[in-house]
C-alpha positions as CSV (number, residue, x, y, z in Angstrom):
1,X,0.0,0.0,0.0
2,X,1.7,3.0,-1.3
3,X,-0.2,5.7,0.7
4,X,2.1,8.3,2.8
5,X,1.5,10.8,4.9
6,X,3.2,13.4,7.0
7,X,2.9,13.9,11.1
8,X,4.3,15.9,13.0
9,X,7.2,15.3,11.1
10,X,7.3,12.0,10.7
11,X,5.9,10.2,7.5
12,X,3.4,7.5,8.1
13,X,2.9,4.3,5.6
14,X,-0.3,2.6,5.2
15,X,-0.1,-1.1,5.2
16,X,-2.1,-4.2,5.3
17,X,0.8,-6.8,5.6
18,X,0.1,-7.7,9.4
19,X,-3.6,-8.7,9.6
20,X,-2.9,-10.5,5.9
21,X,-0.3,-12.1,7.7
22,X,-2.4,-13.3,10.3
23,X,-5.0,-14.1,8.0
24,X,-3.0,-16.5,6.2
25,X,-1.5,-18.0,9.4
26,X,-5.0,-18.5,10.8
27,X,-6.2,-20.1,7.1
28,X,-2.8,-22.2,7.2
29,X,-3.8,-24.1,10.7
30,X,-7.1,-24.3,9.9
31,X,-7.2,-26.1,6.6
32,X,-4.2,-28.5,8.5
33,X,-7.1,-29.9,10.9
34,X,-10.9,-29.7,9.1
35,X,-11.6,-32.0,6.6
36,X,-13.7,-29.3,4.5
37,X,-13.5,-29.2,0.6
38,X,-15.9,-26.7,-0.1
39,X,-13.4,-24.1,2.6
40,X,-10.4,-25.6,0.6
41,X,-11.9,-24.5,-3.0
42,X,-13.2,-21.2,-1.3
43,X,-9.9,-20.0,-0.6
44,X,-8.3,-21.7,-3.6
45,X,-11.0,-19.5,-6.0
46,X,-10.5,-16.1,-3.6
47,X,-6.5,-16.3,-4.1
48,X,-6.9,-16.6,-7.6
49,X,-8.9,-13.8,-8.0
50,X,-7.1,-11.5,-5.7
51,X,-4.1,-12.6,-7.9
52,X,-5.4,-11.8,-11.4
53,X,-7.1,-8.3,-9.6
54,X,-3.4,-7.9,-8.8
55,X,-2.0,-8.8,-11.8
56,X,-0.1,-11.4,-11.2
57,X,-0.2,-14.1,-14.1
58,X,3.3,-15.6,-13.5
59,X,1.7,-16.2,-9.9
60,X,-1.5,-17.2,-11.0
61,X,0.1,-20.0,-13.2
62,X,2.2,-21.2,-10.4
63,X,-1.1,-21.5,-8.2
64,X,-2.5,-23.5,-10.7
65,X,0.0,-25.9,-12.0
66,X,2.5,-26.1,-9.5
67,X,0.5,-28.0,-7.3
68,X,-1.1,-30.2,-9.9
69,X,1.2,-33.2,-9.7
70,X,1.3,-33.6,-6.1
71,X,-2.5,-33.2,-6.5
72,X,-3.2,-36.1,-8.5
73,X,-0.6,-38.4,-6.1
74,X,-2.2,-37.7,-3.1
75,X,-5.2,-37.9,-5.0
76,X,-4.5,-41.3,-6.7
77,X,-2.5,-43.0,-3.6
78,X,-5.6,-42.0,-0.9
79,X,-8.3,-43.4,-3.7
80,X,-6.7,-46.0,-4.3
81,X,-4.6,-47.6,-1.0
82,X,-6.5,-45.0,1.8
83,X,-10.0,-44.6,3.2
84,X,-12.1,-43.8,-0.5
85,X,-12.9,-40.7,-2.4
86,X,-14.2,-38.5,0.3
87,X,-10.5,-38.0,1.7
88,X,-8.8,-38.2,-1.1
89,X,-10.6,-35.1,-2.7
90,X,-9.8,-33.2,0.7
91,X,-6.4,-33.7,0.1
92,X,-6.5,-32.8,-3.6
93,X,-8.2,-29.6,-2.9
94,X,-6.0,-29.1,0.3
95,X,-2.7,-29.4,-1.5
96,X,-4.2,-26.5,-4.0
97,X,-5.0,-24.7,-0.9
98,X,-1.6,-24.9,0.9
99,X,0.2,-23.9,-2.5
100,X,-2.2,-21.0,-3.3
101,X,-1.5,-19.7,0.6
102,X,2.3,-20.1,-0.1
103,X,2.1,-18.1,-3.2
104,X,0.0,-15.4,-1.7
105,X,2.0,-14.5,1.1
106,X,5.3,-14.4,-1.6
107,X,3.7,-12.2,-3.8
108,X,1.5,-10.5,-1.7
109,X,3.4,-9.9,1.5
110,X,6.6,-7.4,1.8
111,X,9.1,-9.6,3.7
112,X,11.1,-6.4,5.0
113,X,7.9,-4.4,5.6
114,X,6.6,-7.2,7.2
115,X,9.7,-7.3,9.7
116,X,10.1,-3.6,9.9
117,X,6.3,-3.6,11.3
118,X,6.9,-6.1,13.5
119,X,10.0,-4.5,15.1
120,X,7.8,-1.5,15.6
121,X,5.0,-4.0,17.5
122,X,8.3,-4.8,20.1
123,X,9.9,-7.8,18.6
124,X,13.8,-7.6,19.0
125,X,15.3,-5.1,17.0
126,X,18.7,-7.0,16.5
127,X,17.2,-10.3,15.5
128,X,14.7,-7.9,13.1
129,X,18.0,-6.0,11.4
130,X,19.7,-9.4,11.9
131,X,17.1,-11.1,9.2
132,X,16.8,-7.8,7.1
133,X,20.6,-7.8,6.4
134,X,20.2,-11.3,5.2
135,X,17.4,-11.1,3.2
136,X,19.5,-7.6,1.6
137,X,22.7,-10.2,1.3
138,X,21.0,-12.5,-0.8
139,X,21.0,-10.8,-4.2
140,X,25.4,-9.8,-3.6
141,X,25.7,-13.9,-2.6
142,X,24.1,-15.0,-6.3
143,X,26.2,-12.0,-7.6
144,X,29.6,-13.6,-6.1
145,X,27.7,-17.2,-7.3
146,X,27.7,-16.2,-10.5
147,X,31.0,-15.1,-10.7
148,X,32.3,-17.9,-9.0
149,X,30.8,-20.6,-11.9
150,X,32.0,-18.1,-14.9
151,X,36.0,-17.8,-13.0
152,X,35.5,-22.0,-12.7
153,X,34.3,-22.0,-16.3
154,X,37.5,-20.0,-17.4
155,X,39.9,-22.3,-15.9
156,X,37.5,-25.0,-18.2
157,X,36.1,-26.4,-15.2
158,X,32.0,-26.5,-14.8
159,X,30.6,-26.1,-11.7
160,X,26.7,-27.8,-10.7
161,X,24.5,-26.8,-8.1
162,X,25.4,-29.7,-6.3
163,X,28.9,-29.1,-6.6
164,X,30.4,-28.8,-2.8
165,X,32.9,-26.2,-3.7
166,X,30.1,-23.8,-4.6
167,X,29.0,-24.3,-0.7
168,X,31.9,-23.7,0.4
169,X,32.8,-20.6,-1.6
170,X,29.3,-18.8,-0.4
171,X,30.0,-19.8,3.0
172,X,33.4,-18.0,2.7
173,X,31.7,-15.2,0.6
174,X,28.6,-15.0,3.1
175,X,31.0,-14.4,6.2
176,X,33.4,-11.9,4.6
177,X,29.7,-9.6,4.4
178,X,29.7,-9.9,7.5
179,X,32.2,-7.1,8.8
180,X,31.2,-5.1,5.5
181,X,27.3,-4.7,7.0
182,X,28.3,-4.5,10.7
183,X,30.7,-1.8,9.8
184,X,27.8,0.0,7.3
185,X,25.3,-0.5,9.9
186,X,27.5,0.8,12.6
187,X,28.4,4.2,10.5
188,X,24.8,4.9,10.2
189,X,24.4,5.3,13.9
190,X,23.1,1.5,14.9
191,X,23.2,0.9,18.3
192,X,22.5,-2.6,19.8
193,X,21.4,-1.0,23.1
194,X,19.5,2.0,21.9
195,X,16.4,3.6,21.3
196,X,15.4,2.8,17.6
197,X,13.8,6.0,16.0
198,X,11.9,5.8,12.7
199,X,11.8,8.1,10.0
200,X,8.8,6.8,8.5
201,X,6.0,4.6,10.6
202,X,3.9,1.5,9.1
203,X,0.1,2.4,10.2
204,X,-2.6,-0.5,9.7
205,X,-5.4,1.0,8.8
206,X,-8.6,-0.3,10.9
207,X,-10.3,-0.8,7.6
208,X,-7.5,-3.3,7.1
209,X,-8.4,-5.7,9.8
210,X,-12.2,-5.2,8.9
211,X,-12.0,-7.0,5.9
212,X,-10.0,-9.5,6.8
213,X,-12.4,-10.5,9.6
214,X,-15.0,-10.3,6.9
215,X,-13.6,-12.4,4.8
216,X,-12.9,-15.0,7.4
217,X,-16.1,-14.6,8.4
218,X,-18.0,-15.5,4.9
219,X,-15.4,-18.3,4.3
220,X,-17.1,-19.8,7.2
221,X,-20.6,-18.6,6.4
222,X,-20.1,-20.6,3.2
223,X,-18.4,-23.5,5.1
224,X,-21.5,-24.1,7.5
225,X,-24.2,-23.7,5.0
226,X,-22.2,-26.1,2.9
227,X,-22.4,-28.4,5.5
């Protein structure tokens, strides 16, 4: 949510990444322990359209497909060798439901905003910056990958994902970051033991939580009457 505002000097950021979150989190448990396939197609259908109203076709195709083929197996081995064709449609539409859950909170959830949110709500602010500067890391690490297989390739030597001297080579690359972002971190005024300003604040709109209690509500509405 791109909206900004200024107070008092300090610029405030709507966003809708916690209760979505929690939303997900709540769906994720739920759909582990009921044995519902009209909840399981519900949220299936609602992720799909809240990822074409987004957008997202790359996304959209994943939701579909990438679940298909352990779909069918579950599917196939519950029908065939498990308790009949009741529970093994659960566990076809359940596998679509875990995979379109996954997707959504990848496309549709700002990792750092997500963790910058929570570190204003009072988790710890070092384990908080500790994940962020990981997350930041990743794209240098496949950077120094990359140049790691075309230097190999040079010497006419080919390197595989599974070769072990590509491990070993992040790991060494991965820890030499690490004085490189203490130091940054440290010259912009980090302090482990002090008070944590913020030059912009993350603001979930009460709106926000409405409709996500809404919708949880109606997926249940339709659940019940279902059943």
């Amino acid at each position: 949510m791109e909206i900004t505002s200024s107070y008092k000097g300090i610029k405030t950021k709507a966003s809708y990444v916690l209760p979505l979150t929690v939303l997900i989190f709540l769906f994720t448990i739920e759909i582990s322990f009921t044995r519902s396939i009209t909840l399981n197609v519900f949220l299936v259908g609602s992720i799909m359209v809240y990822l074409v109203w987004q957008r997202k076709l790359a996304a959209t195709l994943m939701a579909l497909f990438l679940p298909l083929i352990p779909a069918l197996a579950t599917f196939w081995s519950v029908y065939v060798n498990g308790s009949g064709l009741t529970d093994a449609w659960i566990l076809f539409s359940r596998t679509f439901a875990f995979a379109g859950l996954g997707i959504l909170f990848l496309v549709g959830i700002d990792l750092e905003e997500l963790l910058l949110k929570c570190e204003e709500m009072g988790m710890p602010k070092n384990f908080v910056y500790g994940i962020l500067v990981v997350v930041n890391a990743v794209p240098e690490i496949l950077r120094e990958v990359s140049e790691i297989e075309e230097a190999s390739l040079l010497r006419g030597k080919k390197l595989h994902f599974w070769s072990s001297l590509v491990y070993v080579k992040v790991i060494f690359v991965a820890y030499s970051f690490k004085d490189r972002y203490t130091e940054a971190m440290y010259s912009h005024g980090y302090d482990e033991d002090g008070t944590r300003t913020h030059y912009e604040r993350l603001v979930t709109q009460r709106w926000s939580w409405l409709a996500m209690c809404l919708y949880f509500v109606v997926s249940h509405i339709v659940w019940f009457i279902q059943s």
